[in-house]
KEZA-688061 format. One line per field, with one value per residue: residue number from 1; chain; x, y, z of N, C-alpha, C, O in turn. Coordinates in steps of 0.2 Angstrom, whole numbers. Each point is the difference from the previous one (the first is absolute). Layout:
<sekols>
num	NUM; ...;
cadena	A; ...;
npx	X; ...;
npy	Y; ...;
npz	Z; ...;
capx	X; ...;
capy	Y; ...;
capz	Z; ...;
cpx	X; ...;
cpy	Y; ...;
cpz	Z; ...;
opx	X; ...;
opy	Y; ...;
opz	Z; ...;
</sekols>
This chain:
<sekols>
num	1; 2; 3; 4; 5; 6; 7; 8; 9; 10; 11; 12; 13; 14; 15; 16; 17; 18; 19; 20; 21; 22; 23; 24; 25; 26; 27; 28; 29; 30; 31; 32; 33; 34; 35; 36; 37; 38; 39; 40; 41; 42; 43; 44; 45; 46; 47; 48; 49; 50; 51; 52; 53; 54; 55; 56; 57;
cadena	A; A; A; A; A; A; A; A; A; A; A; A; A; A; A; A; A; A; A; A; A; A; A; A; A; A; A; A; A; A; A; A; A; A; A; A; A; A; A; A; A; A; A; A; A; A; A; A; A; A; A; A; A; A; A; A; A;
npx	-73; 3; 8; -9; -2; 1; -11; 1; 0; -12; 6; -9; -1; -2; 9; 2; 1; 11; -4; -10; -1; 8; -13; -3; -5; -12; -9; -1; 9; 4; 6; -1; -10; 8; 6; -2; 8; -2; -5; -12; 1; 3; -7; -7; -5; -2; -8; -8; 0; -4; -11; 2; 2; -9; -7; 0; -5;
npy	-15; 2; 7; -2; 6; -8; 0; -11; -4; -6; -7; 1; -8; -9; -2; 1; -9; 8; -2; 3; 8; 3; -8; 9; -3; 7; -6; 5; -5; 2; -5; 3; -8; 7; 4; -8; 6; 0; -9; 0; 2; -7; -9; 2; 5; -6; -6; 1; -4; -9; 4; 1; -10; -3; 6; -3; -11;
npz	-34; 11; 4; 7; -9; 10; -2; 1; -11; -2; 7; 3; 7; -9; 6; -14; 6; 5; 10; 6; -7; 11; 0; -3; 8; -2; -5; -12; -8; 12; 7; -13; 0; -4; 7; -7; -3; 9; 7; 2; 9; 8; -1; 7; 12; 9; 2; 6; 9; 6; 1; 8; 9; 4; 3; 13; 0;
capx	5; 3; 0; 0; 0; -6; 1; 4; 7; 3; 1; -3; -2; 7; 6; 5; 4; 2; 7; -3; -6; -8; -5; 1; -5; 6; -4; -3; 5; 1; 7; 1; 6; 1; 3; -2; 3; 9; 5; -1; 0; 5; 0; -1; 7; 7; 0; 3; 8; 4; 1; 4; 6; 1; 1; 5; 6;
capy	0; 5; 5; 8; 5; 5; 8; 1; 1; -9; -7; -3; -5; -3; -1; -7; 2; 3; -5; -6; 3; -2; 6; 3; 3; 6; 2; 6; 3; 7; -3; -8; -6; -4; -4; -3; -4; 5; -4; 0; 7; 0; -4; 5; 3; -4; -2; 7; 1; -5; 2; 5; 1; -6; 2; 5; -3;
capz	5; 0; 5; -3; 6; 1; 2; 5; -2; 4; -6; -1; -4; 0; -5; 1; 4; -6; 0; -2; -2; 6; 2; 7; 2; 2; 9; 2; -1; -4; -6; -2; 1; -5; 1; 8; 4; 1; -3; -9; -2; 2; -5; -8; 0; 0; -8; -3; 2; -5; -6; 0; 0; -7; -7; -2; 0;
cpx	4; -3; -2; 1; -7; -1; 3; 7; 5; -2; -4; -1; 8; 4; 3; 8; 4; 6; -5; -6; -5; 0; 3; -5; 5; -4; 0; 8; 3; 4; -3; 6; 2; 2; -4; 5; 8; 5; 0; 4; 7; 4; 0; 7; 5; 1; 3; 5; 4; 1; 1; 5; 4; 0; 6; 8; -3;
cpy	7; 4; 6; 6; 5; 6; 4; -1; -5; -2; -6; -7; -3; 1; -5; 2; -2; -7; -8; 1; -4; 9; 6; 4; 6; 4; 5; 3; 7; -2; -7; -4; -5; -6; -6; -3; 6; -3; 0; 9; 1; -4; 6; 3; -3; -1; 9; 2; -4; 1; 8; 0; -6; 5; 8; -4; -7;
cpz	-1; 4; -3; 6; 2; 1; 7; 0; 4; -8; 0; -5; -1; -5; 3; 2; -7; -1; 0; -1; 4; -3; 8; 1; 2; 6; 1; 4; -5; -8; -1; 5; -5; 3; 7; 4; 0; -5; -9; 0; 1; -6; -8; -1; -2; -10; -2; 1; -4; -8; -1; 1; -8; -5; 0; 0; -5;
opx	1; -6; 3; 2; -2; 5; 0; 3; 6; -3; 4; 1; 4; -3; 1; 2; -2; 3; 3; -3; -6; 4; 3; 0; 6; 3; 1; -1; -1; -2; 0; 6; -3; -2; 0; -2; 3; 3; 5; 0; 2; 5; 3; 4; 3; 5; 4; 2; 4; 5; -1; 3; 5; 4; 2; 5; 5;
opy	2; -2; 3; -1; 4; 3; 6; 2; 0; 2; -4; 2; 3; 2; -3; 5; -4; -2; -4; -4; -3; 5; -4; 4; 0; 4; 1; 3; 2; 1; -4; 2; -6; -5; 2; -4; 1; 2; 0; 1; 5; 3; 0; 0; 2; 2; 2; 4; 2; -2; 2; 5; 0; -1; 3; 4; -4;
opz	-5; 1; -4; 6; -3; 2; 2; 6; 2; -5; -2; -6; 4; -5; 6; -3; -4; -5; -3; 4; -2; -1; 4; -5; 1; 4; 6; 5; -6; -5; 5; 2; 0; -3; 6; 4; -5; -5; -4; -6; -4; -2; -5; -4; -6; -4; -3; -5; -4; -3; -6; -3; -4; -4; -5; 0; -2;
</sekols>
């Protein structure tokens, strides 16, 4: 499992998405899609922010 990079400089084969590890096919994508859905990726974000403002107060 894992995407490699063809000599075409597309992405090829899957990666597990970073918030609930579904497989995402990358279909010959210039840039990895780590994320399958806005929503798991906005979701990352957000945990990131929160925990950044939490640890400056």
């Amino acid at each position: 499992m894992g995407a490699h990079l063809g000599e075409d400089g597309r992405y090829y084969g899957e990666l597990p998405c970073r918030w609930c590890e579904t497989h995402i096919n990358q279909a010959g994508r210039r840039k990895p899609r780590l994320y399958c859905r806005t929503s798991h990726r906005l979701k990352t974000y957000g945990m990131w922010a929160v925990g950044l403002v939490s640890n400056l107060f």
